[in-house]
N, C-alpha and C positions, 0 to 999 in steps of 0.2 A: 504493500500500500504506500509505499515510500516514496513510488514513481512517479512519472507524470502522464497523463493519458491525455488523448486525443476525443474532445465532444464537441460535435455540432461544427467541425472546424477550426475550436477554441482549445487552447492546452488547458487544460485541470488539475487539480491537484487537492488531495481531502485536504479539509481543515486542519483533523485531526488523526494523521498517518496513521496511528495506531488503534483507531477504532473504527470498527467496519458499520459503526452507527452514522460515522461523519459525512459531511455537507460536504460541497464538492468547492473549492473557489480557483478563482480564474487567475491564470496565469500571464503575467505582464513580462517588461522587459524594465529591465534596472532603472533604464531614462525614464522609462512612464510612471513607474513608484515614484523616483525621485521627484519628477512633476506635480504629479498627483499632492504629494506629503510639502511640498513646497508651499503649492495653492492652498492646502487646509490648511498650513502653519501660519498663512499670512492673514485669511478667513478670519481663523480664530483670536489672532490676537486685533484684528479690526475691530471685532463684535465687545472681547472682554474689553481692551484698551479704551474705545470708542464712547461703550455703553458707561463705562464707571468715571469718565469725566464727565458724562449728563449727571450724572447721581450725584457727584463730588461737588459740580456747579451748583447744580440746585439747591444740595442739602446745603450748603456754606453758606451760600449769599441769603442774606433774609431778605432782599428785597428782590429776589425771583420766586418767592413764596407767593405766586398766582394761582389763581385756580386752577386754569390750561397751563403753568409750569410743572404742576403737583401731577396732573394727568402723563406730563413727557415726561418725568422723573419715574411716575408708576411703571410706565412701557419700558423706559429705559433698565428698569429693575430687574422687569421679566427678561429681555433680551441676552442683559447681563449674564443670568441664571441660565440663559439659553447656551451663552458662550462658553458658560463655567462646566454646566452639567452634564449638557446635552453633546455638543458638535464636535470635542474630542473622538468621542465614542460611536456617536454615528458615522459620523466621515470613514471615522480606519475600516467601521463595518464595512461600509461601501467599497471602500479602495481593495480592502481586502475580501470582500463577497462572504465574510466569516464573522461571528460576535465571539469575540474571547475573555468575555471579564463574566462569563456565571449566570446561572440561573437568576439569583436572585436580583443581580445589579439589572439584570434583562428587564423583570417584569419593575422593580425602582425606577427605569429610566423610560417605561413607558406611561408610567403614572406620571414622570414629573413631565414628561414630553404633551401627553393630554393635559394635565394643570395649564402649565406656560402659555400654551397655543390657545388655551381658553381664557386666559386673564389678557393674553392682546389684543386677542378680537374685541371681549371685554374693555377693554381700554381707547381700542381706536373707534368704538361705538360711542363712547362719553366725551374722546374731543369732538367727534363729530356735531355732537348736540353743544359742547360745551363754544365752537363756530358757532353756528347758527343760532342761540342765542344772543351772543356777545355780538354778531353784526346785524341781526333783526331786528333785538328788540333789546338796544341796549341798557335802555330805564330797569328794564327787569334783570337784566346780566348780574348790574350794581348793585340792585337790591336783596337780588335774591341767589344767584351763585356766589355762595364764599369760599373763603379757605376750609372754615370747620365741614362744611357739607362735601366740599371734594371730597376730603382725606375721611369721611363717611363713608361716601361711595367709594372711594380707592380699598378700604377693608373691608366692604360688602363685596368689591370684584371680586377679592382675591379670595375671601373664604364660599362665596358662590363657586369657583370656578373648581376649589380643594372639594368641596359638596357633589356636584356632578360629576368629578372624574371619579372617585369611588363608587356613586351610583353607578354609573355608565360598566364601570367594571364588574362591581356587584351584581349585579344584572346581566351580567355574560352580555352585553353587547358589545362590547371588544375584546379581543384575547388578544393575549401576549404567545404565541408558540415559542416556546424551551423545553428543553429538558425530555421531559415525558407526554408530553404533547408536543413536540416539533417531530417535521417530517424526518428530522436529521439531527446530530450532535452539531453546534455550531449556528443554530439557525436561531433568531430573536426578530420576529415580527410583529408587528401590530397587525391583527385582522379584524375584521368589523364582521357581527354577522349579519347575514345579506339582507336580512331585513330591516337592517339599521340603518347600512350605507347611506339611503336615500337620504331618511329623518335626518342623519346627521350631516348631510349635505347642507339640508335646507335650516337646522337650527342652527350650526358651527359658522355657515358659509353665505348662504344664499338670502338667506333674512338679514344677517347684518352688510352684505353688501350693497343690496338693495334699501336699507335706512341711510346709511352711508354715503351712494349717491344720490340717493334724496333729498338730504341733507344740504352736501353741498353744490347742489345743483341749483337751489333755493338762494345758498349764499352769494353764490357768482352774481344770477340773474340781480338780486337785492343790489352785490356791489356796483353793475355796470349800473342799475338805473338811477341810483341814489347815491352816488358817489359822495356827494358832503354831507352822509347819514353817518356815514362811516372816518367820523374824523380828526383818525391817527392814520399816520403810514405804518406805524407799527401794528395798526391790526391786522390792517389788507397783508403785511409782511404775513406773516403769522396765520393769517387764513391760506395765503396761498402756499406756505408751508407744509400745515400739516396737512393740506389737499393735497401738495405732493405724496406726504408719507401713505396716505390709503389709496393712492393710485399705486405707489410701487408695491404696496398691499397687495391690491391686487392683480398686479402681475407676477409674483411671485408665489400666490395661490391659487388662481383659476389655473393651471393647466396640469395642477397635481390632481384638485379635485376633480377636472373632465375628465383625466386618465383611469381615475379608481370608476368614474361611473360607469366608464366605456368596459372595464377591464369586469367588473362587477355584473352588467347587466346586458352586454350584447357578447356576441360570437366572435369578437375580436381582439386577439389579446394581445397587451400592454405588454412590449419585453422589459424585461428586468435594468436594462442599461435604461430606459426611458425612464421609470420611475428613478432610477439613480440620480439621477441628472436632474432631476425635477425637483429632488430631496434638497439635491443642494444648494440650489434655488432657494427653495424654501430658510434655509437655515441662515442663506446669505441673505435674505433681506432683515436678517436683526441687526448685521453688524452696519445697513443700507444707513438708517436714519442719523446716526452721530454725525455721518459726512455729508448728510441735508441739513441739521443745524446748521453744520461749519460753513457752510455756502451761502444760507439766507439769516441767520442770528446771529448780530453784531455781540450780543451778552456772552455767546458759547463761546467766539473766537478769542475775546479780551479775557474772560476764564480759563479757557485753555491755556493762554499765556503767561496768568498769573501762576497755573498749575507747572506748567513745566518749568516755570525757572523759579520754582519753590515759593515767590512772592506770595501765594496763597495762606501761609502760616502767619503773616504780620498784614494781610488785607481781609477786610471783614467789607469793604464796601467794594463796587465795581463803578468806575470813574466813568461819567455818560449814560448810565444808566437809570431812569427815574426811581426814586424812592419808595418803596410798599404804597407811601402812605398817599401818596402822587394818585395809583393804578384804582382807577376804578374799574373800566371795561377797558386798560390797555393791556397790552402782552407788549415786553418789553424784551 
């Protein structure tokens, strides 16, 4: 079992030589590892590096303690955890076609992998609305979104989101295959069962895409018509912002979830390098949003600066930036 075999035109090779239980994984050539481990090596320190200077800005400065700051500090959290938990261990999966860290760590990283994924949808659901009030109906933004009520709803996301993924599992509609239920030694999947795929299309995916561009499809049309309704440039900054960030949303998970539907419900199957590819996609849009800050938010860039050349330890204020006490419906 040592050897290398020939499948489908692909070299192969078990997981695990020594067990005739083991998964078969695909055989590369030295350059393509090296590339491969290169591009996750750079991925991931994107996402961690990226994701913990929003968290480090945010928490530091008390006068980016906004509503919609509180909201991109939450995503930024998940993301983070995304980089930390998650994309080590997925990535090598993929590159190496094998899971080597255990049963246990298997069905752990599938639980935090449904968590995460459902506290961002969660999150990019609440700036959405947290837009479209603050350029609507800004009387109400001032009155009525505050600090205390975000950081409400930021710990109703996250213990919603810990609540349904044990359901969702409790309830066998998703399994984890290892161990003694995988096809093979080596193998750690997430499967849905097929009567759930759908539901979970349409609650996970398809319902908050569709509030989302709702949402700010309502904002745009508001901003072209009423332009001095809306007036800071720091809001339109900031609207058209985090409309970037749920467009690249959704680019980076429409074409996973059309592959499970297509792969789930018709006679045409999804090969396994497509979903690979698609995976990575997926993971690469956590470390996406730190370098759409750093493009349109003047706060993150002056942050980042204070952070890397340590000034951050004897600055508590960010020079150009208005004060808490200034923001009523601005994002700064």
């Amino acid at each position: 079992m040592d050897g290398i075999y020939l499948k489908s035109q692909q070299l192969v090779q078990y997981c695990y030589p020594h067990d005739n239980r083991s998964c078969l994984r695909e055989i590369r050539s030295s350059a393509v590892y090296g590339m491969l481990y290169i591009l996750s090596a750079l991925s991931v320190m994107l996402t961690v590096v990226g994701n913990l200077l929003v968290v480090i800005s945010v928490s530091h400065f008390k006068q980016l303690h906004t509503p919609s700051n509180l909201l991109v500090l939450s995503l930024a959290g998940a993301d983070f955890l995304i980089g930390i938990l998650l994309m080590p261990f997925e990535i090598t999966k993929i590159i190496e076609s094998c899971w080597y860290f255990g049963d246990r760590f298997c069905f752990f990283n599938a639980l935090v992998d449904y968590t995460l994924t459902s506290v961002s949808v969660s999150n990019l659901i609440f700036i959405a609305i947290d837009r479209y009030v603050a350029i609507c109906d800004p009387l109400l933004y001032s009155a009525k979104i505050t600090v205390p009520i975000v950081q409400l709803i930021i710990i109703t996301s996250w213990i919603f989101s810990m609540v349904y993924t044990w359901a969702v599992f409790f309830f066998k509609r998703y399994y984890v295959s290892f161990g003694s239920v995988s096809v093979c030694v080596g193998d750690c999947e997430g499967i849905y069962a097929e009567s759930w795929v759908l539901m979970e299309f349409i609650i996970m995916f398809l319902i908050p895409c569709a509030v989302m561009a709702s949402l700010y499809s309502k904002i745009f049309v508001v901003a072209r018509r009423h332009l001095k309704i809306i007036n800071s440039v720091n809001q339109q900054i900031s609207a058209k912002t985090l409309g970037i960030v749920i467009s690249v949303f959704f680019i980076c998970w429409v074409p996973l979830y059309t592959c499970t539907i297509i792969d789930t419900y018709t006679t045409l199957p999804v090969p396994n390098v497509m979903f690979n590819i698609l995976a990575w996609l997926v993971y690469f849009n956590s470390g996406m949003n730190p370098i759409i800050y750093a493009l349109f938010y003047p706060w993150f860039k002056k942050s980042v600066k204070l952070i890397v050349t340590l000034k951050i330890f004897t600055c508590t204020v960010l020079e150009g930036v208005a004060p808490i006490s200034l923001l009523s419906n601005i994002i700064t």
